[in-house]
C-alpha positions in Angstrom: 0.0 0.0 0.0 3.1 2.3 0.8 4.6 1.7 -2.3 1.4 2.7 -4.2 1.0 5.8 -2.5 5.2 6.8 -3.3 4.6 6.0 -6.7 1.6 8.4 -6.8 3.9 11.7 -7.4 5.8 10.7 -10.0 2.9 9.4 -12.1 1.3 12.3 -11.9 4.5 14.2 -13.2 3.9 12.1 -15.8 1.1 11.7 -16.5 0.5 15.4 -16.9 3.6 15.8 -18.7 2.6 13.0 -21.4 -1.0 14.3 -21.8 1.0 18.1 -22.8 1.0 20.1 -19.4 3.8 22.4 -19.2 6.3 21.3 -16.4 5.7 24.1 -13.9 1.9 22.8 -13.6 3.1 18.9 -13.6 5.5 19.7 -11.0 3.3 21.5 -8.6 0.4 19.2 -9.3 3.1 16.2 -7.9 4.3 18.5 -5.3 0.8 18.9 -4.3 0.4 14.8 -3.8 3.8 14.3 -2.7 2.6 17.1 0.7 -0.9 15.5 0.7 0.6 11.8 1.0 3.5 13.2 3.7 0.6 14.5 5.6 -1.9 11.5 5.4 0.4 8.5 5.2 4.3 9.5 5.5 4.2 11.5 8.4 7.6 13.7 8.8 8.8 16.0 11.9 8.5 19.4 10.5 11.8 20.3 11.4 13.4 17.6 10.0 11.9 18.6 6.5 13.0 22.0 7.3 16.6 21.0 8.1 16.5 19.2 4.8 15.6 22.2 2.7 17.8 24.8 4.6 20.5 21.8 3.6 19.7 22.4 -0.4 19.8 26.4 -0.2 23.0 26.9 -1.4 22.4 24.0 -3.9 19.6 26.0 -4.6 20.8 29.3 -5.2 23.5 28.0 -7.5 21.4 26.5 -9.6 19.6 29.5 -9.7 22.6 31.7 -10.8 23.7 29.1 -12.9 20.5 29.3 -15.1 20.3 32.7 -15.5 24.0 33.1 -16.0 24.1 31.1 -19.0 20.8 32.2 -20.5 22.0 36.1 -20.4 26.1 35.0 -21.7 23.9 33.4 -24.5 21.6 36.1 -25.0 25.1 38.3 -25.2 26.6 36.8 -27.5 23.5 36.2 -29.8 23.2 40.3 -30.2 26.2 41.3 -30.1 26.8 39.0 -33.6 29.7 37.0 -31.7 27.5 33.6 -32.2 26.8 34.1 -35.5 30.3 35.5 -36.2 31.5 31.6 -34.7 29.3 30.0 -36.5 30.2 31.4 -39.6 33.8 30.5 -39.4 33.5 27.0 -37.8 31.3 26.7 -41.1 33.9 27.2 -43.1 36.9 25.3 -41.4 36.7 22.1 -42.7 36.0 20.9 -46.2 36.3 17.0 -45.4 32.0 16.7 -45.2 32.7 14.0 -42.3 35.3 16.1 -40.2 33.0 19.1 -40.8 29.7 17.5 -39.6 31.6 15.8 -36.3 33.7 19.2 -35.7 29.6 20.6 -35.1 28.2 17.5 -33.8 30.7 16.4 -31.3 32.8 19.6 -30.8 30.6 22.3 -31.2 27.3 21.0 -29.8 28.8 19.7 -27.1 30.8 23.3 -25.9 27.9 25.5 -26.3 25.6 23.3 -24.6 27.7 22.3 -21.6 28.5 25.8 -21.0 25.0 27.0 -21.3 22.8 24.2 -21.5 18.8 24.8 -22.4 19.4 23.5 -25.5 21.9 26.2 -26.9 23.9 23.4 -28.7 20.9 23.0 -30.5 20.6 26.6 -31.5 24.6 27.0 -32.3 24.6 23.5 -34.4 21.6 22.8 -36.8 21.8 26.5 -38.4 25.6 25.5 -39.0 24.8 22.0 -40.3 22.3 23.5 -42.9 25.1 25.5 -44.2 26.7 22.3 -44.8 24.1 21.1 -47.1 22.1 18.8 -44.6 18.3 18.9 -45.4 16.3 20.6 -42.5 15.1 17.2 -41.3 18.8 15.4 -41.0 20.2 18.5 -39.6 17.8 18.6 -36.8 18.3 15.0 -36.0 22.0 15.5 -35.6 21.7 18.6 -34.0 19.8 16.5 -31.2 22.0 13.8 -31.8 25.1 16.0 -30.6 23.0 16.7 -27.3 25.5 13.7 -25.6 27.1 16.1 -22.8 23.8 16.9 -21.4 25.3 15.6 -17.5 27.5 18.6 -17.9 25.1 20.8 -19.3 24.9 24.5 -18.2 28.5 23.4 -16.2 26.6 20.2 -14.6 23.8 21.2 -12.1 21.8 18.3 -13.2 24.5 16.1 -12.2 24.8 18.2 -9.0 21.6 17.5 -8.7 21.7 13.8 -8.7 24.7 13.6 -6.5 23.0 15.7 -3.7 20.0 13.5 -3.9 21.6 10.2 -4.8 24.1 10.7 -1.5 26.9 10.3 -4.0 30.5 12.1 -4.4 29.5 15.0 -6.9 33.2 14.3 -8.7 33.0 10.7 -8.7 29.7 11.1 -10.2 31.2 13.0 -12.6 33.8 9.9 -13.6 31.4 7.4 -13.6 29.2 9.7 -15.8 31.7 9.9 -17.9 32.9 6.2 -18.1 29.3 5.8 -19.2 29.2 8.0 -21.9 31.5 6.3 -24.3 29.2 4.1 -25.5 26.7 7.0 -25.8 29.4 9.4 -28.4 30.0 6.2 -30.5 26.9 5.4 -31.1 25.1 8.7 -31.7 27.9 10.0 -34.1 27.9 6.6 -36.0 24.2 7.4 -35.7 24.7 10.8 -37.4 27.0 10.0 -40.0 25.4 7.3 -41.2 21.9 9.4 -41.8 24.2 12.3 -43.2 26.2 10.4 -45.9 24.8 6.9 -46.3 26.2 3.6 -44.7 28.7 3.4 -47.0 30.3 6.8 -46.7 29.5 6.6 -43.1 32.1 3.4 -42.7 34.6 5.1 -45.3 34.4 7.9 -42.3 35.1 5.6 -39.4 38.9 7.4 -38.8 37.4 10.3 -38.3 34.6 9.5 -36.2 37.1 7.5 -33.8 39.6 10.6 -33.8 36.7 12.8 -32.9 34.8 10.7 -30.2 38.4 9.8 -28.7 39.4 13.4 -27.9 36.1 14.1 -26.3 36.0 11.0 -24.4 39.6 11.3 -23.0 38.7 14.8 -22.3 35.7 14.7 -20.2 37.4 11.7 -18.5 40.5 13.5 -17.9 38.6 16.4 -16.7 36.3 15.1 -14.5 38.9 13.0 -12.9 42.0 15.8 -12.2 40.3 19.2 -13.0 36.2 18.8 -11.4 33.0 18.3 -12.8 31.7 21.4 -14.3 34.3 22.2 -16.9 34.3 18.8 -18.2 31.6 19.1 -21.3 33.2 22.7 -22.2 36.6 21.2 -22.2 36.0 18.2 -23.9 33.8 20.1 -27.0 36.9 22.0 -27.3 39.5 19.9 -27.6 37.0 18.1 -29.5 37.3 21.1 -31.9 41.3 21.7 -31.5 41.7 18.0 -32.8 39.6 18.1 -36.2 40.4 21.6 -37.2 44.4 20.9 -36.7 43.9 17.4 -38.7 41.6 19.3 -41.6 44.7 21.9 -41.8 47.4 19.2 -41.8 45.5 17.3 -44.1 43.8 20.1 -46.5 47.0 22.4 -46.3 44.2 25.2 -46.4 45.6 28.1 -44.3 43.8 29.3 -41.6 45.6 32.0 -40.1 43.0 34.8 -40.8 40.0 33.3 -39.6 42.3 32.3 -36.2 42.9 36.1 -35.9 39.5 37.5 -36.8 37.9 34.4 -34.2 40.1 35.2 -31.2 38.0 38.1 -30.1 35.2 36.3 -30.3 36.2 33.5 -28.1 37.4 36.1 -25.7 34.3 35.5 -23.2 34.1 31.5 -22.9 37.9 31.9 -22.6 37.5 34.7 -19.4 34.7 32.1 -18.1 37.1 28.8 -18.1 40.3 30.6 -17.0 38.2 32.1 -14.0 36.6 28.6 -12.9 39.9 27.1 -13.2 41.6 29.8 -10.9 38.8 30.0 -8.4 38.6 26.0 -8.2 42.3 25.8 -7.3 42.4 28.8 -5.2 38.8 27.0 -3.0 41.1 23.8 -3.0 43.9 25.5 -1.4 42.5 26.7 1.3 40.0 24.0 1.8 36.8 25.0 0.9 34.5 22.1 -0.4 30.9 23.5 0.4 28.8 26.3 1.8 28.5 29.8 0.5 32.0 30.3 -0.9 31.5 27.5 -3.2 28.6 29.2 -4.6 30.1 32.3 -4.8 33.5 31.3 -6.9 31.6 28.6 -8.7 30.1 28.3 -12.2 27.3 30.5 -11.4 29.1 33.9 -9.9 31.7 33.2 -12.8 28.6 33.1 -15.4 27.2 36.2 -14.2 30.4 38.2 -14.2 30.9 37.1 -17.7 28.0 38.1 -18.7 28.5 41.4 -17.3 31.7 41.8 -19.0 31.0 40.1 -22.2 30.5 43.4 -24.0 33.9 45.0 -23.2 35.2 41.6 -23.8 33.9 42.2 -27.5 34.9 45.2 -27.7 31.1 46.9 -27.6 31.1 48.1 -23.8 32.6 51.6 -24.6 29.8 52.3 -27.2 27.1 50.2 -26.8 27.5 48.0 -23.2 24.7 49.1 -21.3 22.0 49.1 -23.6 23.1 45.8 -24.7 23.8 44.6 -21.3 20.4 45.8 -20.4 18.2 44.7 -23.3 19.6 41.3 -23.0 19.1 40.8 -18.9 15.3 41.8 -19.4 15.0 38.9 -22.1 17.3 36.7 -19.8 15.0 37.2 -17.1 11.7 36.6 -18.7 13.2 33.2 -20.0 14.8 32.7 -16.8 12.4 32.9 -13.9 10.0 29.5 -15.7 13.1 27.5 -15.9 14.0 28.1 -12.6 10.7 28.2 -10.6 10.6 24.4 -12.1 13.7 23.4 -11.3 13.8 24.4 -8.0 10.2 22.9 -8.1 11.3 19.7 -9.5 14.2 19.9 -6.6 11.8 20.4 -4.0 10.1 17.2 -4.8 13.1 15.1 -5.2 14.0 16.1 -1.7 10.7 15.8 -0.2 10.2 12.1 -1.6 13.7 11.2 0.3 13.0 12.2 3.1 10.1 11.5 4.3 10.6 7.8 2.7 8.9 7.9 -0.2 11.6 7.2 -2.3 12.8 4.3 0.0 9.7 2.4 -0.4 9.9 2.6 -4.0 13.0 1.5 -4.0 12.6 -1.6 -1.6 9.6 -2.5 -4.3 11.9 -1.8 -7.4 14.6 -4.3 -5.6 12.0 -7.1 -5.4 12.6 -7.7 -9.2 16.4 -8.4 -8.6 19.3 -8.0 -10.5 16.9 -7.5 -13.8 16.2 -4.2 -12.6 19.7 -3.2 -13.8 18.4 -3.7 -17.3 15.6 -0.9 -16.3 17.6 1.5 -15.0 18.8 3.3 -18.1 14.8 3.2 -18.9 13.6 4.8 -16.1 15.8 7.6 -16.1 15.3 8.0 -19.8 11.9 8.1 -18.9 12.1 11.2 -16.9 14.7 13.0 -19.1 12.1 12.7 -22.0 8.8 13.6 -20.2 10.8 16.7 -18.2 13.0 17.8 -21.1 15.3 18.8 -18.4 18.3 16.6 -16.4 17.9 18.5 -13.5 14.0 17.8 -13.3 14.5 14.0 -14.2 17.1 13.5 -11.7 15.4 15.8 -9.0 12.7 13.3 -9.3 14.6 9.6 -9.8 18.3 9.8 -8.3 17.3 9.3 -4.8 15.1 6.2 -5.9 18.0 4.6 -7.7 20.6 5.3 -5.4 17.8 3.2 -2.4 17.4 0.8 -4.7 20.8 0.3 -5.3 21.2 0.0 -1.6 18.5 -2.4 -1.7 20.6 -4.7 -4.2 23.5 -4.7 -2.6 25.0 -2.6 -5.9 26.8 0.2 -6.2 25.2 3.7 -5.2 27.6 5.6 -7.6 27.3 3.2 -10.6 23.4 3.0 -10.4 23.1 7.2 -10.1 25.0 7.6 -12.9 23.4 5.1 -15.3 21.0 7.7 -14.5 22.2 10.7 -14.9 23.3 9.6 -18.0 20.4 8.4 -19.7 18.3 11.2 -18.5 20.5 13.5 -19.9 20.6 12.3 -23.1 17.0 11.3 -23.4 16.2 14.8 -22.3 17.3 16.0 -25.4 14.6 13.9 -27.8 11.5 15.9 -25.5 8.9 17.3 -27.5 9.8 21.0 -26.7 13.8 20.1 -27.9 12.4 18.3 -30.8 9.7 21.4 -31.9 12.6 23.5 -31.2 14.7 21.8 -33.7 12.3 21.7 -36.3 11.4 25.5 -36.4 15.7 25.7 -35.9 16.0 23.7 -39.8 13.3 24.8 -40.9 14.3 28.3 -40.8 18.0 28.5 -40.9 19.1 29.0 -44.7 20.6 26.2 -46.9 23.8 26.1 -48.9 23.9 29.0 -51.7 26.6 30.0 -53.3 28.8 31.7 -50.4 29.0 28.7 -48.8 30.8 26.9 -51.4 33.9 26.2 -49.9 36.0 27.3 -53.1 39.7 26.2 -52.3 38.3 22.2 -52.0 39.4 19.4 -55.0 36.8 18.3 -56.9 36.5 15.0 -55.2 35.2 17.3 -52.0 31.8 17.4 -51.2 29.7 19.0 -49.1 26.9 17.5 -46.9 23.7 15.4 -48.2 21.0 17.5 -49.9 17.5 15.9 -50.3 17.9 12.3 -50.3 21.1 12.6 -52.2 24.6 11.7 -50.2 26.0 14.4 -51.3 26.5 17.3 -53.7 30.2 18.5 -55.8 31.5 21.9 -54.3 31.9 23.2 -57.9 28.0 22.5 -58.8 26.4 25.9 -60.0 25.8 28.4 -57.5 22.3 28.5 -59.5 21.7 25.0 -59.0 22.8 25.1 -55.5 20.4 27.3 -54.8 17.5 25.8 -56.6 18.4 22.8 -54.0 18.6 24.9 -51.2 15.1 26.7 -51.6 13.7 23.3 -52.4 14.7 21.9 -49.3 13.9 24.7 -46.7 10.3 24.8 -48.7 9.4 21.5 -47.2 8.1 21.0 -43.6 10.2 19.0 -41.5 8.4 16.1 -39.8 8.6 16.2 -36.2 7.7 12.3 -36.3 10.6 11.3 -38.4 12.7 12.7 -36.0 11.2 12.0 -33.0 11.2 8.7 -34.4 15.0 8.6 -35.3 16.5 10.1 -32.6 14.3 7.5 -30.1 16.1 4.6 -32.0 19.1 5.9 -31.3 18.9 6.6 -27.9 17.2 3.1 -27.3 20.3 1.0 -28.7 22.1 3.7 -25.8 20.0 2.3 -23.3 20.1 -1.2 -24.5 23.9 -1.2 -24.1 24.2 1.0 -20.8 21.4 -1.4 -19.2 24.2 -4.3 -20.2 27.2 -2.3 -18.8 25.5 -1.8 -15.3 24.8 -5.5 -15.4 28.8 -6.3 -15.4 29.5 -3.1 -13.6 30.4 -4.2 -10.6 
């Protein structure tokens, strides 16, 4: 009877989510029953639910700087022409059509999103990929597709999340996260190479796609393991990038040096943003500072918002233009910003409250009754909340602490079973409806290949990226022609279904081999 009653919150989360609610509602209509069921049938001290929220504050107030950090550094960057000014030139680095696509999908998809998060990656990448050639439809499926660094999203407070409920070590959460996510970068960018160029070209391509998910796998390991969690994502989509433009040079013998020079600017606030984490994370560790306010203060979130507010002198608008720009762009920050957050903290709330008054320890003890074959369902249920939520931090606000009891339960690891699902409700969060409507309207209206985008200086044998349901299209067509494609192409609705429907087959073959790897992760 217990167990029923636990499970009533979170199948009314979603429940309301799957029947279209917005996540705010859903999450106070479960907070709602999760206090009605503490009251009737869970009874809790009042001060010990007190003591348990004063103990997520700070978490709390991170999170909430964090979020609006990021969403303003974006919104900085968008009108001040820096992201399009990146965009442009990463668009034109590579002519090698498979180093070009995994340079966006696996290094620049990656960096935006894990130092924003909310789906920026999305925003950066698919406008880039249809420059490439890629028909709206492909180039929103490997936009979501490079969504595989969603643990470290917005520098990680979904996985901050999950370690603060789960009771795990937030950094060793971070390296089991990443151990986890090999699997998940091999697949999805065998996933998207293969729908970009065709199984054949997709294999001829498997060099490059080993190069690519190698660096970013060895990155985000290394990070998380000797630098912290946070940076890890940003990092990793970096070097990610490094790698594959310094092979496309080596290999195309197509200087650069001019678009380094005009792009260094531009990078000038994501540099300030890691050089400043990095200092302030080694200058907390020296004096010995692991939690409480200070943490909060010198983490990612007061190093967000003093980015932002230096982003335009960083760019060189401040003298002329800084505070309209500044200002203009906080008001639209904070109109996006307060929704996100109210749920998350929401969301947060909720997770909390179902550990501990119990809730999520019944659940669990009813989950362990299954055995060992519930390892196969982990990956599932975490996927499960990633896609209904659309968010990490909501899916893992409402699921860690349940997997980490019923790891308890089965005498398996806490850390191994948390990140299982961290991981898969990170990257199932990026195939919800609202990401996948978001990338449709993204392909939809982001312009094709015309004749500016004809990388000029490549060998015939070059191509650029699929248009239509061709593999590919010669460099030195017609810019007419090129054209014609493009319009034809943009003219034609993308359908949401087909890439629902793609992107879920992916991500199932992820869960079908991270449900395997938790069974022989001992």
């Amino acid at each position: 009877m217990n167990a029923a009653l636990a499970t009533l919150p979170i199948l009314v989360t979603l429940g309301l989510l799957a029947f279209g609610v917005r996540a705010l509602y859903a999450a106070l209509s479960a907070l709602a029953t999760a206090i009605v069921i503490t009251v009737t049938s869970f009874r809790t001290p009042l001060a010990e639910l007190g003591h348990a929220e004063q103990h997520m504050l700070p978490t709390i107030v991170e999170l909430a700087a964090i979020l609006f950090g990021g969403i303003l550094l974006s919104e900085l960057m968008t009108r001040t022409g820096a992201q399009s000014r990146l965009g442009n030139w990463i668009g034109s680095a590579c002519s090698s059509p498979s180093r070009a696509l995994l340079l966006v999908m696996l290094g620049v998809t990656p960096f935006a999103e894990s130092l924003t998060g909310f789906g920026i990656g999305v925003i950066v990448a698919i406008p880039l990929l249809r420059q490439l050639g890629l028909p709206p439809a492909k180039a929103a499926v490997i936009g979501l597709l490079g969504l595989v660094t969603v643990p470290w999203g917005s520098l990680a407070p979904g996985s901050l999340v999950a370690a603060e409920l789960g009771g795990v070590d937030f950094q060793q959460l971070g390296i089991d996260s990443a151990l986890l996510s090999a699997p998940v970068f091999l697949i999805t960018g065998s996933a998207a190479l293969i729908v970009a160029l065709g199984l054949r070209r997709a294999v001829a391509s498997a060099g490059d796609l080993v190069l690519a998910v190698a660096a970013l796998w060895g990155t985000v390991w290394a990070v998380n393991t000797f630098i912290g969690v946070p940076l890890a994502g940003v990092l990793g989509g970096l070097v990610t990038m490094v790698v594959l433009l310094l092979v496309s040079r080596l290999l195309e013998k197509d200087g650069t040096g001019a678009r380094r020079e005009s792009i260094t600017r531009t990078l000038s606030p994501y540099a300030f943003l890691v050089a400043g984490l990095l200092v302030s994370r080694l200058v907390l560790e020296s004096a010995g500072v692991k939690e409480g306010w200070w943490t909060v203060v010198a983490g990612p979130g007061g190093w967000l918002l003093l980015t932002a507010v230096l982003t335009t002198r960083l760019l060189g608008a401040g003298d002329t233009a800084g505070e309209p720009v500044l200002g203009a762009a906080s008001r639209a920050a904070l109109g996006r910003w307060w929704q996100v957050t109210l749920t998350t903290v929401v969301f947060l709330t909720l997770g909390t409250l179902l550990t501990v008054t119990g809730m999520s320890r019944e659940l669990a003890e009813a989950c362990a009754s299954i055995g060992s074959s519930y390892l196969l369902l982990a990956p599932w249920i975490g996927a499960a909340g990633g896609f209904l939520a659309g968010s990490n931090t909501g899916a893992n606000a409402m699921f860690a602490a349940g997997q980490a009891n019923t790891a308890e339960a089965l005498g398996y690891s806490t850390g191994h079973l948390v990140a299982v699902q961290n991981v898969s409700a990170a990257l199932a969060s990026g195939a919800s409806s609202a990401r996948v409507v978001l990338a449709a309207q993204l392909a939809e209206n982001a312009p094709g290949p015309s004749a500016a985008a004809v990388v000029p200086a490549a060998p015939a044998r070059e191509s650029v990226l699929a248009a239509g349901s061709r593999t590919a299209t010669t460099v030195l067509q017609a810019p007419a022609e090129v054209e014609a494609e493009a319009e034809k192409a943009t003219s034609r609705p993308v359908d949401t279904r087909w890439v629902l429907r793609t992107v879920l087959s992916v991500h199932a073959l992820v869960f079908l081999t991270t449900g395997a790897i938790a069974v022989v992760w001992q």
